[in-house]
C-alpha positions as CSV (number, residue, x, y, z in Angstrom):
1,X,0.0,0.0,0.0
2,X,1.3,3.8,-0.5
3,X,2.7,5.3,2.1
4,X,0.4,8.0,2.4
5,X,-2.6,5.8,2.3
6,X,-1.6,3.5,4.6
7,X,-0.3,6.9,6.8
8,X,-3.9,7.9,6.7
9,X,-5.8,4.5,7.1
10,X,-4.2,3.8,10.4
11,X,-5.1,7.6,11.6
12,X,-9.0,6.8,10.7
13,X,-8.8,3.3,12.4
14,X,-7.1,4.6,15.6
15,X,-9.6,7.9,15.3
16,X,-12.9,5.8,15.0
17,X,-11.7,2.6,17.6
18,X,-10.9,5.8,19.8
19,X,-14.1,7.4,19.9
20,X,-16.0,3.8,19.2
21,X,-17.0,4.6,15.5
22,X,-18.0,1.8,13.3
23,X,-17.6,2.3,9.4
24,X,-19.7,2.0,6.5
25,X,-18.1,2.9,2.8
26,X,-19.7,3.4,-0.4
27,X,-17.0,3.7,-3.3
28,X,-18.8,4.1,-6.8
29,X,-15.4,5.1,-8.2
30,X,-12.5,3.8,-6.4
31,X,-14.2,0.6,-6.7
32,X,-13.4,0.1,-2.8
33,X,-10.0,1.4,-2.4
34,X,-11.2,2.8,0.7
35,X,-12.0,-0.3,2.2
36,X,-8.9,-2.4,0.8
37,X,-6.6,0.4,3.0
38,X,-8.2,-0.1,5.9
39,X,-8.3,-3.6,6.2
40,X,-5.2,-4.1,4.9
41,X,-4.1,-3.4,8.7
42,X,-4.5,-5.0,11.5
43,X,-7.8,-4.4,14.0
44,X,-9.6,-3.2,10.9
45,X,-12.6,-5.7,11.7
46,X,-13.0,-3.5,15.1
47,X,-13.6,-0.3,13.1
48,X,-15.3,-1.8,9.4
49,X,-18.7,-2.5,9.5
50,X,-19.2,-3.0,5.9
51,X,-18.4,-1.9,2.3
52,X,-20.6,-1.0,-1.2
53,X,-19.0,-0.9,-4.5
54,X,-22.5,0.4,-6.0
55,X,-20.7,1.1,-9.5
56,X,-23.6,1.4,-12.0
57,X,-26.7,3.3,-11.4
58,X,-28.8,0.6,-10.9
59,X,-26.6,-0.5,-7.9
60,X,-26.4,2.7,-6.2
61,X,-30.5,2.5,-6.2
62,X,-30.8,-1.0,-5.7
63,X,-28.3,-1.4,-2.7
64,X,-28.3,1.7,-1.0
65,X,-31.6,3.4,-1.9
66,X,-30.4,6.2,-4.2
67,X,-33.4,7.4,-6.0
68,X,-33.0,7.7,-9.7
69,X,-34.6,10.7,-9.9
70,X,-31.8,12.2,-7.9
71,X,-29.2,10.8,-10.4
72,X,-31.6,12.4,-13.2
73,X,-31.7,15.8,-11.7
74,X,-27.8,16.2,-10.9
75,X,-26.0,13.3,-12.5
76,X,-24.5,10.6,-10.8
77,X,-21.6,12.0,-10.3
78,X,-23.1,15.0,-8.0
79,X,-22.7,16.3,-4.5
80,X,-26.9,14.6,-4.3
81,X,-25.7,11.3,-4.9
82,X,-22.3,11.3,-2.4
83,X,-24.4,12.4,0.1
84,X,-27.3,10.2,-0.7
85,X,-24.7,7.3,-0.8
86,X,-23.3,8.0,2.0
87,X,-26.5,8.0,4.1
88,X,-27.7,5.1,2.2
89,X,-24.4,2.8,3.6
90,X,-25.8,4.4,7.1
91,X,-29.0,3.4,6.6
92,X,-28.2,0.3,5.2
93,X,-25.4,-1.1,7.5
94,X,-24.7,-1.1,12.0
95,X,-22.1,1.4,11.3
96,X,-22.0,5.2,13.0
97,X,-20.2,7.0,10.0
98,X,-20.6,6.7,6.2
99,X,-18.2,7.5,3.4
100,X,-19.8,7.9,0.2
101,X,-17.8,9.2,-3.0
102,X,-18.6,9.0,-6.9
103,X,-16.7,10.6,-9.5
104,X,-15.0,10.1,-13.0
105,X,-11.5,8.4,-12.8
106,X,-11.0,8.4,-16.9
107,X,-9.1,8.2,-19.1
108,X,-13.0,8.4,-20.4
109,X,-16.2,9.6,-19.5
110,X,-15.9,13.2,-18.6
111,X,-17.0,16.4,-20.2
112,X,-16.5,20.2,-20.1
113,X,-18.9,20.5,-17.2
114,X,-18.1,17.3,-15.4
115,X,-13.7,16.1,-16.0
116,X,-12.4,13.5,-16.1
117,X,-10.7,13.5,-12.3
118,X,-14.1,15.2,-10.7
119,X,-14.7,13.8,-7.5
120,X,-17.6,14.3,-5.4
121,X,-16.7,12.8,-1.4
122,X,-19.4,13.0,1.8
123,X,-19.2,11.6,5.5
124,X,-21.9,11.6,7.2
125,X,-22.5,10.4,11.2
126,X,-26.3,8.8,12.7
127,X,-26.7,12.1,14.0
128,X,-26.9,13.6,10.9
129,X,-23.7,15.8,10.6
130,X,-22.4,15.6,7.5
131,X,-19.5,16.9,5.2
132,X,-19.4,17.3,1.2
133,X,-16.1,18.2,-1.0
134,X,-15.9,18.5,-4.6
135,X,-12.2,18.1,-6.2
136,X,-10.7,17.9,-9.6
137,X,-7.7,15.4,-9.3
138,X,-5.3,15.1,-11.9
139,X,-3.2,12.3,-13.4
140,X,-4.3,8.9,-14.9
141,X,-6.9,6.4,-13.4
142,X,-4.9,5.0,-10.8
143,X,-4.0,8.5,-9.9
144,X,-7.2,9.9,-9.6
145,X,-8.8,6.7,-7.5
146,X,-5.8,7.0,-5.1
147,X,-5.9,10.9,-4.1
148,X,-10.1,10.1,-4.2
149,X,-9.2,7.7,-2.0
150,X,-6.6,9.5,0.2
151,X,-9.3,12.6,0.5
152,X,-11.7,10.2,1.5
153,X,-10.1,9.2,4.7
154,X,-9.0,12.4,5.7
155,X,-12.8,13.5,5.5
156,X,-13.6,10.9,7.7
157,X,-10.7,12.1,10.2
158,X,-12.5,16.0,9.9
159,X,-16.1,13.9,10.6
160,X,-14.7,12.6,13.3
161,X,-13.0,16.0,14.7
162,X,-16.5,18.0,14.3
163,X,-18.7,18.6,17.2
């Protein structure tokens, strides 16, 4: 694993076992990236409750409730639809905290409104507190799916830090 996500895996482990925090992930685009850093370490089973890979449309509605109209209206890859996936792994998983992220990691598929290395990211908590970002990351497809995938555990470290 890269340094810097394994750096930043074992920061969100040790955050959420400290502050009892079980995880839920929904990764349209880094096709579960998230998950694979976290349990790649040890104790990871303390802290990962479960993981989605909901990759086509039909998948994000089917397992975690995203309505299509919502994909429709803003696109899949939308702020909506990370938030709705990330409250969709809540609501469909024991976990406390949700990551949900959908982008366009290339080399095909993006446009002049919507890039090629646009990434939408949102953690959410059960009490309803909830963070969105939108970045543009650069390079090729692995590129793009590791600094998704890098952001994406630092926004659950900032979750975590909020009050």
């Amino acid at each position: 694993m890269e340094p810097l996500l394994e750096e930043r895996a074992r920061r969100v482990l040790e955050a959420c076992r400290s502050a009892g925090v079980r995880l839920a992930l929904a990764e349209a685009s880094t096709g579960g990236l998230v998950s694979a850093c976290l349990t790649d370490l040890p104790g990871a089973s303390a802290v990962v409750e479960r993981g989605f890979v909901p990759y086509s449309n039909e998948a994000k509605t089917e397992q975690l409730g995203v309505p299509v109209e919502l994909m429709v209206a803003h696109g899949a890859v939308s702020e909506q639809v990370a938030l709705a996936l990330a409250r969709g792994a809540l609501a469909h998983s024991h976990a406390g905290m949700a990551l949900g992220e959908t982008g366009i990691a290339g080399p095909s598929g993006g446009s002049a409104a919507k890039p090629v290395g646009l990434v939408y990211l949102a953690a959410v908590r059960s009490d309803g507190t909830s963070l969105c970002e939108r970045h543009v990351f650069t390079g090729d497809r692995a590129a793009i799916r590791r600094a998704a995938a890098a952001r994406g555990l630092e926004l659950l470290l900032a979750l975590l830090e909020t009050s």
